[in-house]
N, C-alpha and C positions, 0 to 999 in steps of 0.2 A: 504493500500500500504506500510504496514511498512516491513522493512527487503529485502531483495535483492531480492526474488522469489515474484511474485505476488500471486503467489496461490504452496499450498505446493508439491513441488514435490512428498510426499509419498501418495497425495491426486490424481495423476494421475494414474487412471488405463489403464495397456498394457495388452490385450488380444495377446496368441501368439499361433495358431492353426497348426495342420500337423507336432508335432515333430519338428519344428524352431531348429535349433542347440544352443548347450546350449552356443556357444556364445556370440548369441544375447542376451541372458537370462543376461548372467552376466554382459554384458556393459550396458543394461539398468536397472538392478537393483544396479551396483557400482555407478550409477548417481543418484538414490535414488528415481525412479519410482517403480511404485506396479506391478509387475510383476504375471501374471498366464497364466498356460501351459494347451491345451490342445494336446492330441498325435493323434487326427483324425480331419479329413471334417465334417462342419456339412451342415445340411441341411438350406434351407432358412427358414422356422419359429425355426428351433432351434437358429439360429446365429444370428437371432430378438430378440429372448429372452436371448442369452447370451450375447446381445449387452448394454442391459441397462445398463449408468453408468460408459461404457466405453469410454475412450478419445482416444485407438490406437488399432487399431486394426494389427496382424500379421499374414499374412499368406502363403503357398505354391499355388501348382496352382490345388488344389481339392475342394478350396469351392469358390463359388460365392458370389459376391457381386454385387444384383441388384437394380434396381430403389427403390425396395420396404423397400429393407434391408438400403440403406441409407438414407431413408425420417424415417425409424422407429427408427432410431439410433440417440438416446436422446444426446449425448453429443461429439458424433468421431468426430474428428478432422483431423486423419490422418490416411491411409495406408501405409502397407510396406507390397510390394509383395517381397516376400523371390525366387524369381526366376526371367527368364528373361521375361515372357508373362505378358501383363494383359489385357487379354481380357475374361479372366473370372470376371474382375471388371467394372460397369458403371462409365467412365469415367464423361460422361456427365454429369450424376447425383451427381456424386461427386464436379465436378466443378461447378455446380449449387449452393451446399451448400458448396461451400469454405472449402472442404476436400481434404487435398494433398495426393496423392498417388505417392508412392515410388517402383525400381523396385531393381532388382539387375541385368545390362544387359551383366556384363562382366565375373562376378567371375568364373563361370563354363564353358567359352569357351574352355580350353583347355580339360577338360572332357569329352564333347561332341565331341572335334576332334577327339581324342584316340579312342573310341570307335567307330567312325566313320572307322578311320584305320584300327583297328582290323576285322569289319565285311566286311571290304571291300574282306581283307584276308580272312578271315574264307568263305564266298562265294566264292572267286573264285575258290577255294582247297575242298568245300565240305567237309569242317570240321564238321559241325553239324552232318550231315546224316552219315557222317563215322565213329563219336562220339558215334550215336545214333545206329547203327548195331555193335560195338562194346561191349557196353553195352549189346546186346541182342544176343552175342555169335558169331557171325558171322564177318567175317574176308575175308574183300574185298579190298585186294591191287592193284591199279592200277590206271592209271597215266591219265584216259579219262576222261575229265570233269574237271581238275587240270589246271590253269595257273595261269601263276606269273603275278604280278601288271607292272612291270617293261616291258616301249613301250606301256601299254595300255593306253586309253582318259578315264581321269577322267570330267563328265560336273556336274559342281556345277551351284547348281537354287541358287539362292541368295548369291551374295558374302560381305556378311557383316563381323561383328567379327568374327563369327565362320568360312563362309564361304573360308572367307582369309587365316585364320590361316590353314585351314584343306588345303587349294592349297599348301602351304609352304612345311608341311610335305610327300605328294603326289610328289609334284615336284622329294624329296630329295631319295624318292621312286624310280624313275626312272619314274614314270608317264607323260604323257603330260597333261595339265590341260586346260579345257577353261570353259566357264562360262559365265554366262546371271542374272543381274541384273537390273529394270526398273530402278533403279538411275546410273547416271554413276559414278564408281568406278575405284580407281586406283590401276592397275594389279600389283601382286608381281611375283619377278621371272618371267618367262618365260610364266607365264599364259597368255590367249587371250582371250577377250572378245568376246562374238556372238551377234548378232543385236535381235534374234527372241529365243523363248523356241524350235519350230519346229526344227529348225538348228542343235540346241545343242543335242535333241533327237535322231536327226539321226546320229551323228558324236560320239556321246559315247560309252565306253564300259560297265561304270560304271554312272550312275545319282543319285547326293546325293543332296539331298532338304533340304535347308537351310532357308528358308523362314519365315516369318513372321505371326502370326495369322488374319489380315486383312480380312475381307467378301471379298475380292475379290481372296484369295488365296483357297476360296472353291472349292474342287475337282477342282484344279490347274492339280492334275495327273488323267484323267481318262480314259476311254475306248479309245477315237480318240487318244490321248498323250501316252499310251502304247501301240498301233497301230505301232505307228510311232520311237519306240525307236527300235535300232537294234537286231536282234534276239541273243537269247545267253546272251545280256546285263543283268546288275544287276542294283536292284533302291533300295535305301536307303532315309525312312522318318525317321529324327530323331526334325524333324522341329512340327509341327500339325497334330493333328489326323484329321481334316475335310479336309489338304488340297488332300489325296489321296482318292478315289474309292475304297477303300476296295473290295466291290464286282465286281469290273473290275476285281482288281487285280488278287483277287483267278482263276477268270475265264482264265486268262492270264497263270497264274503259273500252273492249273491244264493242260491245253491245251499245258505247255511245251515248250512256246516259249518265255517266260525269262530266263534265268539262273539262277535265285536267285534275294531274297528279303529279305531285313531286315526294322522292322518294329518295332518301338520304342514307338510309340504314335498313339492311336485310337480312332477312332470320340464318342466313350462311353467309359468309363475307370471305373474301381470299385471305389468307392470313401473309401474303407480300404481294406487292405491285406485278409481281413475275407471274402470278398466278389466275389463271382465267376467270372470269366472271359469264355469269347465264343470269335470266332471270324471265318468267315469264309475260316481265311486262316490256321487255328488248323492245323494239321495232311502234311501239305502239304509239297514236297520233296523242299529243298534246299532255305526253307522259315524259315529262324531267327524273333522270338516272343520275344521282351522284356518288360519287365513291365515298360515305362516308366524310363529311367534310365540313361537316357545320360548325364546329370550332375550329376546324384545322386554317389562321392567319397567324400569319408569322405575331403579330400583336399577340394574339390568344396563348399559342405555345408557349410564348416567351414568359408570360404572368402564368402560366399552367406549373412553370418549369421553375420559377421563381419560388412561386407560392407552396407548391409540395414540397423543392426540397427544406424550406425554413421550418414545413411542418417536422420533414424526419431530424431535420438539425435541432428543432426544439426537443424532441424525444430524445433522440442522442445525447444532448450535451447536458441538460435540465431534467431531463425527465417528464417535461410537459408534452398530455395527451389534447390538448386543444383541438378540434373537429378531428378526433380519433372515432370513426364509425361503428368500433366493434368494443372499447373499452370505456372504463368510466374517464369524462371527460375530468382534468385537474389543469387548471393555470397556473405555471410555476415561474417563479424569478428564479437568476441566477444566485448558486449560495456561495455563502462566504463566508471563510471562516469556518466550515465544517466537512464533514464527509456525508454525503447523503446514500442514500439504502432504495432503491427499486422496489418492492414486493408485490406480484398482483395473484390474485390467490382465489380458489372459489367463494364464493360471495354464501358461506357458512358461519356457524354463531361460534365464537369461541376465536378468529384466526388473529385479530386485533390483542387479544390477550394474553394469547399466547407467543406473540410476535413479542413483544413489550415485557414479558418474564424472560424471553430468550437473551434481550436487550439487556436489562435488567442483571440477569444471571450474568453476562459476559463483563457486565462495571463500564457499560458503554450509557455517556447522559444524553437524555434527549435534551436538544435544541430546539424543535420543532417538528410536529409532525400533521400530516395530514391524511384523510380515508377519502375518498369517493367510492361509490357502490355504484350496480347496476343491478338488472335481475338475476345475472348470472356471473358476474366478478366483482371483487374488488381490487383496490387500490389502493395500499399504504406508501407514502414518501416519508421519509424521515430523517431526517439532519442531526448529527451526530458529532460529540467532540470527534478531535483526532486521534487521539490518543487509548490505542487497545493494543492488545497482543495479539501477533497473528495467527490465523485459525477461527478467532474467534466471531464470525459472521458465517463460517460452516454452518453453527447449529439454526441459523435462520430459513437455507436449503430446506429443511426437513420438520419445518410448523406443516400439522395436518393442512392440506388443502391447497398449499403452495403450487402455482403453476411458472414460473418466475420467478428468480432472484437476480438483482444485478447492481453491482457496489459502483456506482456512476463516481465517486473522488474518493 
């Protein structure tokens, strides 16, 4: 325990997968971790085997992290999902073995709005198709099939960060906006909430899905749900690829009684640029294909890449779980003056007390301490003179219920 760090910062390995913005690269390597890049998704036994050894793992939303991958992973400690999903991560299994996982849920909202806006216009103007027979020599001027955004109903599925912000800029549109969120939410501007999804289907002109990756938001949009939405309307997933019916949709769009669709996200996605794309709505008239892209500006990544790694650097250095998705959240300053103690432990009666007789027993004084709970962990920080014998935070390893131990100074 001599020297300030418990264990040597250049001794921590950062795994950082999918092209991470070199951001992040430079904030955790100016703080003196061992930083290595890969620029693709790997598969699950590849990312088992590039896991040995690693204490952090970084990544975008093209590789998984499942039950298997974090019981074989020798030494993580932590994730940072470099985006706003993670449900390409096991949360549970994570929190089982006292690995925090970090997201980024904010940095790329306004990304996502823009391009919301944009395709909102490019739809309702027929900019694709009249892009695309331009390109192919042909020269079709005319104004059928052309309307402005301005008096028409925008209905937002999910009015969260993005959801909101994307009402704002609609509003300032000239749009009317309303909107259907299971939590209640408070409206900006002139927006109006609806009680049912039914409602809001029948009463738009425009439905943009903002939603969340949840098993319950699977095919959210399908054959009955585009049944029900107004003929001529337009739908935008810039949300999950499972939560739309893909194969309604196309069935919809070939049959001519949407207007348009833009589709940013698919229930299969290539896991590199190298790799082929299908999809059964290819070819079809007044249907926008994007590669997944709705945060993806150089702006966004860079606050994506900023903002996570400060997350994993507050866990690392302090110990703060601040928008940690799977643990109890604790705000922590830097200490001073002492040596602090990690503990996050099953969230049973008895672990606090027995953590604190271990203490106790070893002639170590508390400085300071703190618990946060959840339903299924907790969390003890504890600040500590400096001065013990060594060995003596072994007996902390082994308080019943212990999933985690980590002597951060």
């Amino acid at each position: 325990m001599s020297g300030r760090w418990s264990y040597p910062r250049s001794r921590i390995k950062v795994l950082l997968l999918e092209s991470v913005h070199p951001a992040a690269v430079a904030a955790l390597e100016d703080a003196g971790y061992s930083v290595e890049c890969e620029t693709g998704a790997l598969d699950e036994d590849a990312l088992i085997e590039r896991l040995k050894g690693v204490h952090v793992l970084g990544l975008r939303s093209k590789t998984g992290v499942s039950e298997r991958v974090i019981d074989a992973a020798d030494r993580l400690m932590a994730v940072g999902a470099f985006c706003i999903g993670t449900n390409h991560i096991d949360l549970e299994a994570a929190s089982r073995r006292g690995i925090a996982v970090f997201n980024a849920p904010y940095s790329n909202t306004r990304s996502v709005v823009e391009l919301a806006i944009g395709l909102v216009i490019t739809l309702m103007r027929g900019v694709a198709d009249r892009s695309a027979a331009m390109h192919e020599g042909r020269w079709n001027k005319s104004a059928r099939g052309s309307r402005e955004l301005r008096g028409k109903t925008l209905g937002i599925v999910g009015y969260g960060a993005i959801g909101s912000q994307l009402s704002v800029l609609a509003e300032a549109l000239g749009m009317r906006v309303i909107y259907h969120d299971l939590s209640e939410r408070l409206a900006l501007g002139n927006a109006r909430p609806v009680i049912t999804l039914d409602d809001l289907l029948a009463e738009a002109d425009v439905v943009s899905l903002h939603v969340d990756g949840r098993a319950g938001n699977h095919r959210l949009i399908g054959a009955g749900e585009l049944a029900r939405m107004k003929p001529g309307a337009v739908l935008i997933n810039l949300s999950r690829g499972h939560v739309v019916d893909i194969d309604a949709l196309a069935e919809v769009m070939r049959a001519g009684r949407l207007g348009g669709a833009a589709i940013d996200v698919f229930p299969e996605e290539p896991r590199t640029n190298q790799d082929p794309f299908d999809s059964p709505l290819r070819g079809l008239a007044n249907v926008i294909l994007t590669p997944h892209v709705g945060g993806s500006t150089e702006e966004a990544q860079e606050a994506i890449g900023a903002f996570a790694a400060s997350r994993l650097l507050g866990y690392l250095n302090r110990g703060d779980t601040t928008f940690c998705v799977n643990l109890p959240n604790a705000q922590l300053s830097d200490v001073q003056g002492a040596h602090r103690l990690l503990h996050i432990h099953q969230n049973q009666p008895g672990v606090l007390a027995a953590l604190n007789l271990a203490l106790s027993e070893a002639g170590l004084n508390i400085l300071g301490q703190h618990l946060k709970t959840d339903g299924r962990t907790g969390y003890v920080i504890t600040d500590v003179d400096r001065d013990y014998q060594a060995g003596a935070l072994d007996v902390l390893k082994t308080v019943p219920g212990t999933l985690r131990f980590r002597a951060l100074y």
